[in-house]
C-alpha positions as CSV (number, residue, x, y, z in Angstrom):
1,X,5.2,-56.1,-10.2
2,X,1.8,-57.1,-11.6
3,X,0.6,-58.0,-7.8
4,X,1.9,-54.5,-7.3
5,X,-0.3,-53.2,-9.9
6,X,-3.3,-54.9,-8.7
7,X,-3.1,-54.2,-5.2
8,X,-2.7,-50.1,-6.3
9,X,-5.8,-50.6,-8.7
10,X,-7.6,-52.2,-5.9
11,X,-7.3,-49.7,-3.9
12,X,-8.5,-47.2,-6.7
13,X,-11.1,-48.7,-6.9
14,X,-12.0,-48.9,-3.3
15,X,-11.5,-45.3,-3.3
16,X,-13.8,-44.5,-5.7
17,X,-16.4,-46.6,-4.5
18,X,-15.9,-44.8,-1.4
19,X,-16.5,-41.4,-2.2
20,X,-19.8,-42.7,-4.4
21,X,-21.1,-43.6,-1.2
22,X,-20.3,-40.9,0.8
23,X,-21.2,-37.7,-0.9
24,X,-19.3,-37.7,-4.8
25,X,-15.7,-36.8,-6.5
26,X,-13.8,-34.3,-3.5
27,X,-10.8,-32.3,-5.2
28,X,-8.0,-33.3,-3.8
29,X,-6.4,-30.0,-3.5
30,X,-9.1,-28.1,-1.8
31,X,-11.0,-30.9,-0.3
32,X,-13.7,-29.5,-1.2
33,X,-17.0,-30.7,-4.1
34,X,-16.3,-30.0,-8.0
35,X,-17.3,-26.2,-8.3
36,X,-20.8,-25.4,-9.2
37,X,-21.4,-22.6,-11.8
38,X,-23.3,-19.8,-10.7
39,X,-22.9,-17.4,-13.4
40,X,-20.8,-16.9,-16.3
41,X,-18.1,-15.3,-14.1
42,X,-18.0,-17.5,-11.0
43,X,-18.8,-21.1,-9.7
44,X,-18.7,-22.0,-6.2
45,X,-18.1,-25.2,-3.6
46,X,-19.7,-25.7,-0.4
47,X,-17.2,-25.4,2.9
48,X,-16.9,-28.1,5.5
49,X,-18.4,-25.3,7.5
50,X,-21.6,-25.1,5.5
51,X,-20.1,-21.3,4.4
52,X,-19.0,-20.9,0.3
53,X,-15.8,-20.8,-1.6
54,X,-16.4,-18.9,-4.9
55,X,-14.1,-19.3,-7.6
56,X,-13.8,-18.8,-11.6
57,X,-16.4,-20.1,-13.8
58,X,-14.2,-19.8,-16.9
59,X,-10.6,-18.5,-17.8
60,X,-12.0,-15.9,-19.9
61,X,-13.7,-13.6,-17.6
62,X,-12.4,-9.9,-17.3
63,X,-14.8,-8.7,-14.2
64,X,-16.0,-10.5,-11.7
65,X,-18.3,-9.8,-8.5
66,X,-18.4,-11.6,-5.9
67,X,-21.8,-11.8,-3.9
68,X,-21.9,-12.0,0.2
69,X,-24.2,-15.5,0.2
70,X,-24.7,-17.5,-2.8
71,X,-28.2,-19.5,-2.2
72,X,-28.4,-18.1,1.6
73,X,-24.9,-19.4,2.4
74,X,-22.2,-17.3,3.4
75,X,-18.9,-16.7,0.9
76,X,-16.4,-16.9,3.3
77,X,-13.1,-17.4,1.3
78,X,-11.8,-16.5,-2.2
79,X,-10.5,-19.5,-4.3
80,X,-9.5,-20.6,-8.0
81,X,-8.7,-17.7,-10.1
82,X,-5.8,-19.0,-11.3
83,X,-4.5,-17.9,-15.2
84,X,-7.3,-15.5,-15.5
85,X,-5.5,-14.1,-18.0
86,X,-8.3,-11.7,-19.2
87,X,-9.5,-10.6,-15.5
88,X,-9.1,-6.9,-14.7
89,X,-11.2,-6.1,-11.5
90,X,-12.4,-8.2,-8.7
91,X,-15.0,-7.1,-6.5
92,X,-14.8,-9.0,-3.1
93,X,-17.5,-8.5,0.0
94,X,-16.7,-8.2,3.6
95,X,-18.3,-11.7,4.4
96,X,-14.6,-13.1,2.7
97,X,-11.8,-13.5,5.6
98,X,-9.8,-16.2,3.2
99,X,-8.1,-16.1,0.0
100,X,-6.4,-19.6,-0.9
101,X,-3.3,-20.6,-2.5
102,X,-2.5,-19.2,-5.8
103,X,-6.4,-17.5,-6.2
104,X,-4.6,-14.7,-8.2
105,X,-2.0,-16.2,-10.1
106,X,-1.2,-15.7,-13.4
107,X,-4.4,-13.1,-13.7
108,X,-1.7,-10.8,-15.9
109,X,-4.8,-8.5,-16.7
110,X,-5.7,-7.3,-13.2
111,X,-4.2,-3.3,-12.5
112,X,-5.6,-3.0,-8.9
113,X,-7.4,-4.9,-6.0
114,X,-9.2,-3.7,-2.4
115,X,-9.3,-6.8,-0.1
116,X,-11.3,-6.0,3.1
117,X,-10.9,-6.5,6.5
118,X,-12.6,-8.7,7.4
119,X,-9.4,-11.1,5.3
120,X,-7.5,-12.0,8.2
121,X,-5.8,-15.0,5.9
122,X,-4.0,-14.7,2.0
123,X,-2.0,-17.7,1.0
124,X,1.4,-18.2,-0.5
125,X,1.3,-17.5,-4.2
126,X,-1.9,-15.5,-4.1
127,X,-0.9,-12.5,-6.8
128,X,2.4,-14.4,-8.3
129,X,2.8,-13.7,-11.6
130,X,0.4,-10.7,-11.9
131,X,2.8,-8.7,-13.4
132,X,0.3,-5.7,-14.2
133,X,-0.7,-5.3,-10.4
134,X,-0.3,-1.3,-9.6
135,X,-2.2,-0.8,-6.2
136,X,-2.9,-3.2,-3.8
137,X,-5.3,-2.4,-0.3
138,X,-4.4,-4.9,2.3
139,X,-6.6,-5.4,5.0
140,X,-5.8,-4.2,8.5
141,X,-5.9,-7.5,10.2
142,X,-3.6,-9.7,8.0
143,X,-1.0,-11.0,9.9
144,X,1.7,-12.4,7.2
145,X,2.7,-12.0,3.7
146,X,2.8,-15.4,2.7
147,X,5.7,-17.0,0.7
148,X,5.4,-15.9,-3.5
149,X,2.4,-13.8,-2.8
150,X,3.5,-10.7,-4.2
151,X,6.5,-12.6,-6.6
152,X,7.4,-11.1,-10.0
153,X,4.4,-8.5,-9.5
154,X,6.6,-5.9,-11.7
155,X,4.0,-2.8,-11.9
156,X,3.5,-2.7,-8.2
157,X,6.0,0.2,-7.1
158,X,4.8,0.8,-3.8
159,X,2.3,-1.4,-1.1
160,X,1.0,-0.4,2.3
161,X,1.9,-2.6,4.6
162,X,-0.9,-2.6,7.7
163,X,-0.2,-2.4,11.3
164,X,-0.7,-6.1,11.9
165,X,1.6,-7.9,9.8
166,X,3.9,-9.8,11.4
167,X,5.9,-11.7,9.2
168,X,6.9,-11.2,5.5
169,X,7.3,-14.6,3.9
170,X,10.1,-15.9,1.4
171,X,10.3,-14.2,-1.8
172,X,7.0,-12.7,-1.0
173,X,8.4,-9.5,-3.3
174,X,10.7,-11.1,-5.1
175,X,11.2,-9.2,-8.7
176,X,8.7,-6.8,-7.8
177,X,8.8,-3.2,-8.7
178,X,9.0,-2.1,-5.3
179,X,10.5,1.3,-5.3
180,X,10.1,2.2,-1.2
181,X,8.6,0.3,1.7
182,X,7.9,1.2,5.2
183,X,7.8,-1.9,7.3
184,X,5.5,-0.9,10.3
185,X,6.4,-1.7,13.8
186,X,3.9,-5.1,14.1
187,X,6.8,-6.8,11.8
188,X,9.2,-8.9,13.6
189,X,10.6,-11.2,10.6
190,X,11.8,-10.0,7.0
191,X,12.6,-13.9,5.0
192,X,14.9,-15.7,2.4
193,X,14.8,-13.3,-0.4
194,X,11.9,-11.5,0.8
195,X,12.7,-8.5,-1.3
196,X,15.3,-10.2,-3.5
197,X,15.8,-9.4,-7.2
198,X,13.7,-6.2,-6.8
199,X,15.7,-4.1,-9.2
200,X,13.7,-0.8,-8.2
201,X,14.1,-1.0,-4.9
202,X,15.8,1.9,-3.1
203,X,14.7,2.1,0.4
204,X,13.2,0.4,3.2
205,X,12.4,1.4,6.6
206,X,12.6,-0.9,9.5
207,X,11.1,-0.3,12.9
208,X,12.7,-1.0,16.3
209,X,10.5,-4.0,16.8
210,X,12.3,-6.0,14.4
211,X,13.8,-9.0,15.0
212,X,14.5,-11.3,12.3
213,X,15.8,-10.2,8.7
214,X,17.5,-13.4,6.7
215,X,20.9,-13.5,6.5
216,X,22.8,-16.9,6.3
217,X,25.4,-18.4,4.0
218,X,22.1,-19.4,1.5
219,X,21.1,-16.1,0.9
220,X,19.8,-12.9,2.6
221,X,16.6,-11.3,2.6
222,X,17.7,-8.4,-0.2
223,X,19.6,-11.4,-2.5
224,X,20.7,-10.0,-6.2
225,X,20.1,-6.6,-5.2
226,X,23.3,-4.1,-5.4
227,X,24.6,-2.6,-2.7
228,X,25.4,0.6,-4.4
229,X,21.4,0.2,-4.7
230,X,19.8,-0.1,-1.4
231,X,19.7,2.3,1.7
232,X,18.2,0.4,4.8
233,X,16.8,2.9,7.6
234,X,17.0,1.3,11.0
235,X,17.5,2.1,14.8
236,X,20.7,1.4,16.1
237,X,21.7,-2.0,17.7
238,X,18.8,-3.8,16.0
239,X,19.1,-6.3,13.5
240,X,18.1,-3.8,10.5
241,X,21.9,-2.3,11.5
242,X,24.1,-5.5,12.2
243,X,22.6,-6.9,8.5
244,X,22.7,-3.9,6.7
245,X,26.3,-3.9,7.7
246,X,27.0,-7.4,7.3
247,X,25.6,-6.9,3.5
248,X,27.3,-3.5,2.5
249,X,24.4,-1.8,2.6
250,X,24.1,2.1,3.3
251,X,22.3,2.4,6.8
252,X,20.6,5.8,8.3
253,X,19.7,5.8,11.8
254,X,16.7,6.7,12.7
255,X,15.0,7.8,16.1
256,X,12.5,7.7,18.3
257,X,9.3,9.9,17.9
258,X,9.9,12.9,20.2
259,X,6.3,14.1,20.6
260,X,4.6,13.2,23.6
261,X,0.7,14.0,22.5
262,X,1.5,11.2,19.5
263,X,0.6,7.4,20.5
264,X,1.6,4.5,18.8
265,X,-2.1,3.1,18.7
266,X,-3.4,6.4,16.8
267,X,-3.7,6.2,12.7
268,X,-1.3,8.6,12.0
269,X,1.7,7.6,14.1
270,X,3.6,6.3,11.1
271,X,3.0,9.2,8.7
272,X,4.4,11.5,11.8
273,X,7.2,9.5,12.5
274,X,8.3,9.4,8.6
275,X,7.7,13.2,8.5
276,X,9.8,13.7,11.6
277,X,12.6,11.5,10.5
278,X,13.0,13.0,7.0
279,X,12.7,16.4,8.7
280,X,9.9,17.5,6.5
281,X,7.5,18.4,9.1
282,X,8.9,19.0,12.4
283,X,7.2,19.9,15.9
284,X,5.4,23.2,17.3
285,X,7.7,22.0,20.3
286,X,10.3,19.4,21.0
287,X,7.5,17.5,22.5
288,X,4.7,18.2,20.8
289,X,3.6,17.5,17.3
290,X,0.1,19.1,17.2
291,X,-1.4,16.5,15.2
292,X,-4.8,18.0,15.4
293,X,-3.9,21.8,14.1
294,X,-4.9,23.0,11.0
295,X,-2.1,23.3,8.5
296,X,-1.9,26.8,7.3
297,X,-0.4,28.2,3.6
298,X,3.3,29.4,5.5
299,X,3.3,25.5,7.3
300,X,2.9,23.8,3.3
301,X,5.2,25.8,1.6
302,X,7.9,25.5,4.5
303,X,7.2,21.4,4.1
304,X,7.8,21.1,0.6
305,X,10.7,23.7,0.6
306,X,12.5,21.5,2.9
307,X,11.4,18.5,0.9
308,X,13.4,20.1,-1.9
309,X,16.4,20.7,0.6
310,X,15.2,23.8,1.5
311,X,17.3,26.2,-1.2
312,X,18.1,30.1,-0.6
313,X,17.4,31.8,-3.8
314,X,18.7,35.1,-4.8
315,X,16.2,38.3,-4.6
316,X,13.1,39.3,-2.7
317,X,10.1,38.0,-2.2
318,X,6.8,40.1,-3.3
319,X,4.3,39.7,-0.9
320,X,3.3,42.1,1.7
321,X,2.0,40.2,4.5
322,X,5.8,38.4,4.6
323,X,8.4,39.5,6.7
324,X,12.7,38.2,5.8
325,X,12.1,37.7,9.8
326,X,9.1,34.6,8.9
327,X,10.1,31.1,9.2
328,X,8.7,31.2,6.3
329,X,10.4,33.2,4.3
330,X,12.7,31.3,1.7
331,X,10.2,29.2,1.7
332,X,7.3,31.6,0.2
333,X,10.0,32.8,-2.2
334,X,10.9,29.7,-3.4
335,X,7.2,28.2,-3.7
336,X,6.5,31.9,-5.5
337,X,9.2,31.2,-8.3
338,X,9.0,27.7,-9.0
339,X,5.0,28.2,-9.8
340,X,4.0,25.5,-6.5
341,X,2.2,27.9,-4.6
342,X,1.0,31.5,-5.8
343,X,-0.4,34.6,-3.6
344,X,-3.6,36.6,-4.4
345,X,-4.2,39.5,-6.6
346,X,-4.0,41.4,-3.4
347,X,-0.5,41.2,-3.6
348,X,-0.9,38.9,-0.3
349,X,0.4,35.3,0.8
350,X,-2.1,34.8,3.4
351,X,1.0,32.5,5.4
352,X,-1.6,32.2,8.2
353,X,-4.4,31.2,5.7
354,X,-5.6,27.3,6.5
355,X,-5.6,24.7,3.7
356,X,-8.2,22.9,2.9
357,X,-8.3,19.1,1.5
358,X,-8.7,20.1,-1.8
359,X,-6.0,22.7,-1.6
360,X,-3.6,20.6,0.0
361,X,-3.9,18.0,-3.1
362,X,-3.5,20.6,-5.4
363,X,-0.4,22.0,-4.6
364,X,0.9,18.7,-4.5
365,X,-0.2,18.5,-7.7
366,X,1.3,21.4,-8.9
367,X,4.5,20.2,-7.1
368,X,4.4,16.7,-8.8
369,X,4.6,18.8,-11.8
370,X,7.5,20.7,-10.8
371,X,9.3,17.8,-9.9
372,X,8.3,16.4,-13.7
373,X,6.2,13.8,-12.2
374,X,3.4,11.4,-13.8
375,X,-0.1,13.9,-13.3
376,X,-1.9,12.7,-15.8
377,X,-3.4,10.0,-14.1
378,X,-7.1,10.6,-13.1
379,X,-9.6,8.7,-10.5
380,X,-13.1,8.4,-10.9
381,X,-14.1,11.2,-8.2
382,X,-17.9,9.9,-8.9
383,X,-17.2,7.4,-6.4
384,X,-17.5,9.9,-3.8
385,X,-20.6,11.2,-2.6
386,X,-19.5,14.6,-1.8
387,X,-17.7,14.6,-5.4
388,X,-19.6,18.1,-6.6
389,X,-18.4,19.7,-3.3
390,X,-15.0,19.9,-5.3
391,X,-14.3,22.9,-6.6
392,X,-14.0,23.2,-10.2
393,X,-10.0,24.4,-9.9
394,X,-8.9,21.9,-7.6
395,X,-10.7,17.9,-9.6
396,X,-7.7,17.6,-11.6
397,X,-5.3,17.9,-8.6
398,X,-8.0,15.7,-6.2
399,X,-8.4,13.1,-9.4
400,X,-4.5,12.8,-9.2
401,X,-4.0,12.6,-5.9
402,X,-6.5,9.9,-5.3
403,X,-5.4,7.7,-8.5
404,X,-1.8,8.1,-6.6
405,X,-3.1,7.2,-3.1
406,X,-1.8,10.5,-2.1
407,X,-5.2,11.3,-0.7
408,X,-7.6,8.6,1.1
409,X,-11.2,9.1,1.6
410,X,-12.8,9.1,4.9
411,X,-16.1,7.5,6.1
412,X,-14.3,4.3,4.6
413,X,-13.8,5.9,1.3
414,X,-17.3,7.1,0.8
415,X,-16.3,10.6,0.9
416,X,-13.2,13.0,-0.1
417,X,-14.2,15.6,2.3
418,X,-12.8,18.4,-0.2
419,X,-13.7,21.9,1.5
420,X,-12.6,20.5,5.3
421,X,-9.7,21.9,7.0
422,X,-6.7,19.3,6.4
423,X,-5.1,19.0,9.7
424,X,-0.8,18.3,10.6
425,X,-2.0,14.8,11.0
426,X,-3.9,14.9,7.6
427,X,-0.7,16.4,5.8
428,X,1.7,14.4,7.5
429,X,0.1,11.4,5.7
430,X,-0.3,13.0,2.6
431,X,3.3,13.5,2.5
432,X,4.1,10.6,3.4
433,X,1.9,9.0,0.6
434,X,3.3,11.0,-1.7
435,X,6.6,10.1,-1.0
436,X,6.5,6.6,-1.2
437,X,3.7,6.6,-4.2
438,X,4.6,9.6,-6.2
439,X,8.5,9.9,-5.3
440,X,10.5,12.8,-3.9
């Protein structure tokens, strides 16, 4: 034994010795220098690449920003934020395309994160633990959601998931508070307990790409969760049938989009295909969707009539540009008596009137608060640079629908576009956002 000591402590030594020579202490973990401060809220270590990792320069910081080049190098990836217990925003350039293991953990303070594109990589454990996390942006090019990344995040109700991801890792939302997910059609494989222990979850949408969801005598993808719980939307004779079965889940079939003038490569191909199989927003045509159109007043009220499950209420309607032979006529009527939509002092509808951007958010607004929905929220419209194009009626329904991710900018979210014409395309998204952030 005491040879066996000193041979180990030889070697220590040796090791040590070593590193002196060749270039100082490396962290074992990272491989990378000891970090060098920078500022009060971050330090950084140099890349083998000659680019910069930036990480935490104390556990106590509450904002940090993170600079494109530190010292005329490049910060390429995102590292050691680990039990920031105190951090609550994180700004992060577009020269970043890596955060590392764990970066995120434990920051219990942090509400809300944009990572851009250019992030093609985030490693396992990245967010675990950040159980105040409400809105996440993922960037359009990530390719997996890594094992933990998202585990025990218990304010995050609802995540886009981009058109790129292929695989979503073990427990990468396990004990989330993941109410609804679309899975888009890139994925191919759902893990082991991918969404398990997720007591919130309801519903998940599979495409017909799908290939892989865990199910095996250790455990499924959806373990702990009830079946009584869970409804899992699927095509038939994939996988997302055969397991939902296998489990005792509820499936609902869903089918292919009917529209030919609607590609799979265009931005709103998923928003139409949710629309169309929830048969809130249905064709000009069998085949055609009109994704381009403007959406006019009759269109919107006949969209969230049916949302409701299109009710027949007693009486008449009031209006005299609305005919009982209208396709939207219940829907008017109902819109009318419930307070969503209201007509002019003219004693007119205007059914064929088009909605604007700002319009359109209001009256989903006003049907949030129908529906006894959270509206109080409020974004920071300043951020906009078209913000005093708003009209003074319609900021409290824009503020709400951004804070709820009902309503995106354009121009990569430099502008809100308030007084343009929203389009099918335009409202088919905005449905579906408001499904899945606001709740039918």
């Amino acid at each position: 034994m005491k040879n066996k000591t000193f041979s180990i402590l030889t070697i220590l030594i040796i090791s040590m010795l070593l590193l002196t020579v060749f270039g100082g202490y490396t962290n074992a973990a990272t491989n990378m220098k000891e970090p060098i401060p920078f500022n009060d809220e971050i330090s950084y270590l140099e890349n083998e690449d000659g680019t910069l990792t930036v990480c935490k320069a104390n556990v106590n910081i509450t904002n940090a920003t993170i600079p494109e080049s530190i010292n005329g190098k490049k910060v390429t990836r995102i590292g050691d934020f680990w039990e920031c217990s105190n951090l609550k925003s994180i700004s992060i350039p577009n020269t970043v395309t890596s955060i590392r293991q764990g970066a995120f953990a434990d920051c219990t303070s942090l509400e809300s994160i944009v990572i851009p594109d250019s992030v093609t990589e985030i490693e396992y454990e990245a967010f675990l633990d950040c159980t105040s996390l409400k809105s996440v942006t993922l960037p359009k090019n990530l390719k997996e959601i890594d094992s933990y990344t998202f585990f025990h995040c218990t304010s995050l109700k609802n995540i886009e998931i981009p058109n790129s991801v292929e695989i979503i890792g073990w427990c990468s939302f396990q004990g989330s508070g993941i109410e609804s997910i679309t899975l888009p059609e890139s994925v191919k494989t759902v893990s082991l307990w991918a969404f398990g222990d997720c007591k919130n979850l309801k519903s998940i949408y599979f495409s017909k790409n799908i290939e892989e969801i865990y199910n095996t005598t250790d455990g499924s993808a959806f373990g702990n969760i009830p079946t009584t719980q869970l409804t899992i939307y699927g095509y038939k004779g994939t996988v997302a049938e055969t397991v939902a079965k296998d489990l005792g889940y509820t499936f609902i079939a869903l089918s292919e989009i009917p529209f030919k003038d609607i590609k799979t490569s265009d931005w709103y191909y998923n928003s139409v295909k949710f629309v169309s199989d929830n048969k809130i927003i249905l064709g000009t045509t069998d085949e055609t969707f009109a994704p381009n159109n403007n959406l006019t007043r009759g269109n919107l009220v006949t969209i969230l009539w049916r949302m409701e499950g299109s009710p027949v209420l007693g009486g008449e309607q009031k209006f005299s540009d609305v005919k009982e032979s209208d396709y939207y006529y219940e829907a008017v009527k109902w819109a009318e008596k419930t307070g969503v939509v209201h007509g002019y002092d003219t004693g007119r509808f205007g059914p064929n009137n088009n909605i604007s951007r700002e319009q359109l958010a209001t009256i989903l607004n006003n049907y949030a608060k129908y529906k006894k929905k959270d509206t109080k929220v409020q974004a920071d419209l300043t951020k906009f640079t078209d913000n005093k194009q708003i009209s003074s009626y319609a900021r409290e329904g824009v503020a709400w629908a951004v804070a709820k991710k009902v309503i995106s900018g354009k121009v990569n979210g430099t502008i809100v576009d308030p007084q343009g014409k929203a389009t099918r395309a335009e409202a088919a998204a905005m449905i579906e956002n408001y499904c899945n952030y606001v709740g039918r």
